[in-house]
C-alpha positions in Angstrom: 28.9 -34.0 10.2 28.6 -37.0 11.8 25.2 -36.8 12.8 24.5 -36.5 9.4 26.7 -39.9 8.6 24.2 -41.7 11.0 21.4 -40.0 9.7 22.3 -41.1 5.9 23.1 -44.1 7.6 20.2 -44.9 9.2 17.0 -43.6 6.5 19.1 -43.0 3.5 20.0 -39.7 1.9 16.1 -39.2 0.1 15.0 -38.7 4.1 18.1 -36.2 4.5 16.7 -34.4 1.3 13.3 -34.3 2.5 13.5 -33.1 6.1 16.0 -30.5 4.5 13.3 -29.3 2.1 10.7 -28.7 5.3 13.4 -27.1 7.0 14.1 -24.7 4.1 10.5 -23.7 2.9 9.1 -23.3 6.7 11.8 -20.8 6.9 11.3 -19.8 3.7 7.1 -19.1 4.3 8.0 -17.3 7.7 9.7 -14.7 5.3 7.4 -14.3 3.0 4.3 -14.0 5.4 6.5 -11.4 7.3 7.4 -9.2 4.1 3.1 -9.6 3.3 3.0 -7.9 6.5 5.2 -4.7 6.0 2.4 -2.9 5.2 0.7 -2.9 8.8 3.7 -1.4 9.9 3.4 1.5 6.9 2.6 4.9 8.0 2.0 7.9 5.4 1.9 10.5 7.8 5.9 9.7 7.9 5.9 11.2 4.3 7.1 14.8 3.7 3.6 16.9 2.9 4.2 18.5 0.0 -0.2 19.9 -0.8 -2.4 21.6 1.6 -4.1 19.5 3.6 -7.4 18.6 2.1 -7.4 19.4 -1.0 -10.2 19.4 -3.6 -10.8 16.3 -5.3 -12.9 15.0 -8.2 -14.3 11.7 -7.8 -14.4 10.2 -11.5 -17.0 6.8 -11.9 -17.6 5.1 -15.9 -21.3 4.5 -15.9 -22.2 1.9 -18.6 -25.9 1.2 -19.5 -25.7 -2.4 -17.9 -24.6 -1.0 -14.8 -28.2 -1.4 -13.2 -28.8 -0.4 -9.5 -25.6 2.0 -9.1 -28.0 4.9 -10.1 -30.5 4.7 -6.8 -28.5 2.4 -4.4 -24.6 3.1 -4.8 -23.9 6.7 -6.4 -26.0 8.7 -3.1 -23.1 6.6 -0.7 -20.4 9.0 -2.9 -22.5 12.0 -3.6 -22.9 12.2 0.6 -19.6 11.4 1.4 -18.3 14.1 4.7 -15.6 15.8 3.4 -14.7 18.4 6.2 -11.4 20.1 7.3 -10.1 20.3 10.7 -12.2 22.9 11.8 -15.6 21.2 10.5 -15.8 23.5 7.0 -17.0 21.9 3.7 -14.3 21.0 1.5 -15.2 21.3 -2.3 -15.1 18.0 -4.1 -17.3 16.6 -6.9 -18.8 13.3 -8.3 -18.0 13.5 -12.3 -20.1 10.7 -13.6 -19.0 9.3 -17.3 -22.4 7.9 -18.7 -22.0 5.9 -21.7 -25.6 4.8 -22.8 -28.5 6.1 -24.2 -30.9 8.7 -23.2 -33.5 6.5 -22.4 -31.8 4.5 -20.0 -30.4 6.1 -16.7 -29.3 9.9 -18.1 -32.8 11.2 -17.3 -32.4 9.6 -13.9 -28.7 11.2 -13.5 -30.6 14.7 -14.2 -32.8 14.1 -11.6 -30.2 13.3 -8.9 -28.1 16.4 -9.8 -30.9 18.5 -8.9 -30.8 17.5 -4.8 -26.4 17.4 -5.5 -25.2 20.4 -7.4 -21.7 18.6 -7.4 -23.2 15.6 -9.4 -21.0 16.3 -12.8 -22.4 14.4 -15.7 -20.3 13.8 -18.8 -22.4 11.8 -21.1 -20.9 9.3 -24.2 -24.0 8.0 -26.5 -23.7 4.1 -27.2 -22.9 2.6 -30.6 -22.5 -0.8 -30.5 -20.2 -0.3 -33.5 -18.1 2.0 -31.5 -17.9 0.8 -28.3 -16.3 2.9 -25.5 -13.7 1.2 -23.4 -13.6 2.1 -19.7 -10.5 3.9 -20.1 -11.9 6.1 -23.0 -14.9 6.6 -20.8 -12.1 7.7 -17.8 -10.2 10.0 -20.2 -13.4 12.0 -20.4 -14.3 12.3 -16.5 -10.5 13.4 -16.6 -11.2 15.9 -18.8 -14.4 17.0 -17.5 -12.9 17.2 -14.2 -12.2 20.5 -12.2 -9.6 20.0 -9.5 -6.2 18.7 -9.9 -6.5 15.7 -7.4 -8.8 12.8 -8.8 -10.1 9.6 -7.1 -11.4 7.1 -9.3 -13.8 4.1 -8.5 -16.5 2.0 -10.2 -20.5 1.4 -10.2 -20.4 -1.7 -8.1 -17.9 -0.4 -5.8 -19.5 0.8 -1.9 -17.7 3.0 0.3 -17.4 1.1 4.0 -18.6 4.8 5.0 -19.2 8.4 4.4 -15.8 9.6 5.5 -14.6 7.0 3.0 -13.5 10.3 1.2 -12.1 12.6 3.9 -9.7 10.1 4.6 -8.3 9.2 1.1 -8.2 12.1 -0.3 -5.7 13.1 2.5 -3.3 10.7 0.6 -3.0 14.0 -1.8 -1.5 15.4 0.9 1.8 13.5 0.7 2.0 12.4 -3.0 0.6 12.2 -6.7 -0.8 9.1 -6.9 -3.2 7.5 -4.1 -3.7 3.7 -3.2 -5.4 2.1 -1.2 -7.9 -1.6 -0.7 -11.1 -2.8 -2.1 -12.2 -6.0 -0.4 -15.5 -7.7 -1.3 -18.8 -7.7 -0.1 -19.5 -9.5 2.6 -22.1 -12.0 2.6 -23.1 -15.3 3.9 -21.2 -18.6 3.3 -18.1 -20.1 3.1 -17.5 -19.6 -0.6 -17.5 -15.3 0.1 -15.5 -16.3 2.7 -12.8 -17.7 0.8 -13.2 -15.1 -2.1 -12.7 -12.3 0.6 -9.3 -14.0 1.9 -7.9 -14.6 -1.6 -9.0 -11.2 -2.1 -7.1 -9.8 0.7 -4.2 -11.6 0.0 -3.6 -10.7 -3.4 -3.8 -7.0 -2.7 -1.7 -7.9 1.1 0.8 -8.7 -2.1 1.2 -5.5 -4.1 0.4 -3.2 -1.2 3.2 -4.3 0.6 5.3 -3.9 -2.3 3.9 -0.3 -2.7 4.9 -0.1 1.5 8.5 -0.9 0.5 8.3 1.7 -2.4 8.1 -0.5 -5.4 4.6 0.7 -5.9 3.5 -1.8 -9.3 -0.5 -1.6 -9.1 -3.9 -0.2 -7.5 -7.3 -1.8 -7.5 -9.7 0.4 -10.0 -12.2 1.0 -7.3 -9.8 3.2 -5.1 -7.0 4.6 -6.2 -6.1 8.3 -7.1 -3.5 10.3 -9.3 -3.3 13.9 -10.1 -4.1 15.5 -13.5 -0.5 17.0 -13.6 0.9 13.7 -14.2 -1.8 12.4 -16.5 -1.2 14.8 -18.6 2.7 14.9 -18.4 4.5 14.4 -21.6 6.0 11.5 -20.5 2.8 10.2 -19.7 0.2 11.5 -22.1 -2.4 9.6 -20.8 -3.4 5.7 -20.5 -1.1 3.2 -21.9 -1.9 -0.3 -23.2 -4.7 1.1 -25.4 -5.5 -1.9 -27.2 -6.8 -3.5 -23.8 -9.9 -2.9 -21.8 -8.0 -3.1 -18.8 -4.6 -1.8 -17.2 -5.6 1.8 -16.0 -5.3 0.4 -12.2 -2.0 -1.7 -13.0 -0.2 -1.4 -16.5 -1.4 2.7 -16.4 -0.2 3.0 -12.7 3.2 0.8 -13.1 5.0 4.0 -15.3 3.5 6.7 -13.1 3.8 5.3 -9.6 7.3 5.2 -7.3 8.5 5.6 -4.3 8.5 8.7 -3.8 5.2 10.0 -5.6 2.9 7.0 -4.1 0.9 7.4 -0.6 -1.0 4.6 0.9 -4.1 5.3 2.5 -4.4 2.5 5.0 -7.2 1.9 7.2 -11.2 0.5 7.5 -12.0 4.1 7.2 -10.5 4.4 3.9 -11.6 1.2 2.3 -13.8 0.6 -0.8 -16.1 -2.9 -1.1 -16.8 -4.4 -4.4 -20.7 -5.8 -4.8 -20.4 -9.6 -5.4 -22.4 -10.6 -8.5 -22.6 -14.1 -8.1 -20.5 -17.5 -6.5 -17.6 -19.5 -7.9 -18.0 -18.6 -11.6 -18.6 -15.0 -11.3 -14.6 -15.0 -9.1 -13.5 -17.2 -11.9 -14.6 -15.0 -14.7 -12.9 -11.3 -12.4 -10.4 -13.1 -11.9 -9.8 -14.5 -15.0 -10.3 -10.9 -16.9 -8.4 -8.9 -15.0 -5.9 -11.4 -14.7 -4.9 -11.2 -18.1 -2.7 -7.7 -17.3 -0.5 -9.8 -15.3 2.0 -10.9 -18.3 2.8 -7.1 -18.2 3.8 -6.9 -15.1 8.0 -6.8 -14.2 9.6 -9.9 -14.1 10.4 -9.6 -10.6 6.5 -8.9 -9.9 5.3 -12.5 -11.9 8.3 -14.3 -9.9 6.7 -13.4 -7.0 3.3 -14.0 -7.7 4.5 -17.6 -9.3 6.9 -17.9 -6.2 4.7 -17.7 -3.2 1.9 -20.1 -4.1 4.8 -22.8 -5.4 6.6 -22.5 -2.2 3.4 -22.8 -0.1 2.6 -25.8 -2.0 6.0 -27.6 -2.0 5.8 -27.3 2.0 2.4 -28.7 2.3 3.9 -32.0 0.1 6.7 -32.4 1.7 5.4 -32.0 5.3 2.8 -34.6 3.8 5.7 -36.9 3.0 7.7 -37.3 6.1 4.5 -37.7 8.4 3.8 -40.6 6.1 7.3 -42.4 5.5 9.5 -41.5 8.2 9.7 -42.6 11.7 7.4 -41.0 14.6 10.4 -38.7 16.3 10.1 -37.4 12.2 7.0 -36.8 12.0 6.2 -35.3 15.2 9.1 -32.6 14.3 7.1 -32.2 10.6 3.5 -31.6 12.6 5.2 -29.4 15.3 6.6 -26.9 12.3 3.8 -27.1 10.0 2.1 -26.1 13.2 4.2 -23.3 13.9 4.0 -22.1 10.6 0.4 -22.2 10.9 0.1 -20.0 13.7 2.8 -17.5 12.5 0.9 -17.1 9.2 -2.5 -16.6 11.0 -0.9 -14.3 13.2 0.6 -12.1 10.4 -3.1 -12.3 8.7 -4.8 -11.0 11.3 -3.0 -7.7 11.6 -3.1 -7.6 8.2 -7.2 -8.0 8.1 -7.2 -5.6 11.2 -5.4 -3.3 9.0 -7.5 -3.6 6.0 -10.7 -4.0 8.0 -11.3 -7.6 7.1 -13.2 -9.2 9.8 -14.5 -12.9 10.4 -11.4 -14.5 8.2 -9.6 -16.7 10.3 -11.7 -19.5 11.2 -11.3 -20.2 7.5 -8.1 -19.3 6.7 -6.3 -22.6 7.0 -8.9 -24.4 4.3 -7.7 -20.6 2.0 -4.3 -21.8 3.1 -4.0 -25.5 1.8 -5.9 -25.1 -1.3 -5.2 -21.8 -2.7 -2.0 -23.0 -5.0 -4.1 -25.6 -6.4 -6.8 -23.1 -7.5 -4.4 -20.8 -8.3 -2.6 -23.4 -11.1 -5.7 -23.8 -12.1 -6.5 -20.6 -13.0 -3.1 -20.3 -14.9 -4.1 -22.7 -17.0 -7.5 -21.0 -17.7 -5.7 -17.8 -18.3 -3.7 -19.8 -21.0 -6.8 -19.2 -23.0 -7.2 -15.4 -24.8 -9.8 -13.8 -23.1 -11.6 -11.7 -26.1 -13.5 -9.6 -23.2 -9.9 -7.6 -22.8 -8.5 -7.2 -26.0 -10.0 -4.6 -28.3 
């Protein structure tokens, strides 16, 4: 107590506050950055099995007639996935492709693939621009069309990091009903990919650790998995939130996931990445889109997302602050924690990246680190705007 009389004393009660509020949020980043980082710790194979091991799975993918290149560049990556059991037999699966176009466009091309892959499934929708076909009526079809019980689901401009992309998550079958696991981005040069590959492996670092913990809330549309059983439950009767072009990978997967039904699939073998279609105003426009779900989400979920950028930015300030205005013993003490925090959160990122298979991320993390709550209030206020793309 009276070292904090003589500190009142001596720089007044607004430097007391100050220093106290550095104090607090370092602490309070260390936790955060550590709970991001339960999920390199997560290990399915500590599940009870409860299906044979390697099941028969049908791989479901929407194909829309704007969907150009997915036909001859990114549908042979899925059709020649390696799907073998332990003792190097075939396992069945199947590639059930939902077209939705006209016949003129890529069906006759489709027919022509499924002659070299007998397990090419088409399911085709014709296009009427007065009807159009949302992606989860086009997914309720491959559903349908489907013939095993276990389905993954992924998208045109998604590429699997190999071919035993499936013979690892379809193992997630194994241990539960629903199947989630990462989809970074494509990696290409600069800094701006960069950056949109660390905010993308953040925000999924976010709900798959919450899924690790067993409050499973979301997926990521090009990799995640559930069972027909539960599509079909009464309960469930299909997709929710029907009014929206979105919400089969998080509204749709918030009432049918929980702790004990989900399985993370975990590992560079098992990830998915998403083609990049442009810079700065291609990421605005995802994340814009898809962003609009996020209202839906439990409270406790938009708390946290609103939390951890907030609390981020509040320490940067006030760090700020007291290397300006207060003395040097202050400000060394500010540098030396903002420092510490610094390497404690690029510490926890890279066994997260290792985990997901991010690589080259670091070296840019700290500009990802300092600027990513004002992009992200920015984008809040975009989102403020209706997005007419999602609603129906």
């Amino acid at each position: 107590m009276q070292f904090i009389e003589r500190f009142i004393l001596s720089y007044g009660p607004a430097a007391l506050v100050l220093v106290g509020v550095v104090v607090l949020f370092f602490i309070i980043q260390l936790i955060q950055y550590a709970r991001l980082a339960t999920l390199v710790g997560y290990r399915n194979s500590d599940r009870r099995q409860g299906r044979d091991s390697y099941p028969s799975v049908s791989v479901i993918i929407p194909l829309f007639n704007e969907d150009y290149g997915f036909v001859e560049e990114r549908l042979p990556l899925f059709l020649q996935q390696n799907y073998k059991n332990d003792k190097g037999a075939d396992v069945p699966f199947e590639v059930v492709v939902v077209y939705v176009g006209l016949s003129s466009d890529f069906h006759e091309d489709l027919l022509r693939i499924r002659e070299h892959y007998h397990h090419l499934i088409i399911s085709r929708i014709h296009f009427d621009p007065r009807r159009p076909i949302s992606r989860k009526m086009a997914l309720n079809i491959g559903i349908k069309s489907a013939q095993y019980e276990c389905m993954l689901f992924s998208s045109t401009d998604a590429i699997p990091a190999s071919d035993n992309w499936l013979n690892v998550v379809a193992r997630g079958f194994e241990r539960g009903n629903v199947v989630l696991s990462y989809c970074g981005l494509e990696e290409l040069p600069g800094v701006m990919n960069t950056l949109m590959r660390t905010g993308r492996m953040m925000h999924s670092a976010e709900w798959l650790s919450r899924a690790a913990s067993g409050k499973p809330y979301r997926g990521t549309l090009h990799n995640f998995g559930f069972t027909k059983k539960l599509y079909f439950h009464p309960r469930v009767k299909g997709f929710n939130q029907l009014g929206m072009n979105i919400g089969e990978d998080d509204l749709f997967l918030e009432r049918i996931a929980s702790r004990k039904n989900t399985s993370l699939v975990l590992t560079p073998r098992a990830t998915i990445r998403q083609k990049v279609w442009g810079g700065l105003s291609w990421w605005i426009s995802e994340r814009r889109y898809y962003g609009s779900a996020a209202p839906f989400y439990p409270s406790g979920v938009r708390w946290r997302k609103f939390w951890e950028p907030t609390a981020r930015l509040i320490f940067h300030l006030t760090t700020l602050l007291v290397i300006l205005l207060l003395p040097l013993e202050f400000k060394i003490g500010a540098a030396a924690l903002w420092l510490l925090r610094l390497g404690w959160v690029l510490f926890e990122v890279k066994r997260i990246a290792r985990r997901l298979g991010e690589k080259r991320l670091l070296a840019y993390y700290p500009i990802y680190d300092l600027f990513s709550p004002y992009w992200t209030f920015v984008l809040w206020c975009i989102m403020l705007r209706k997005d007419e793309r999602v609603w129906r």
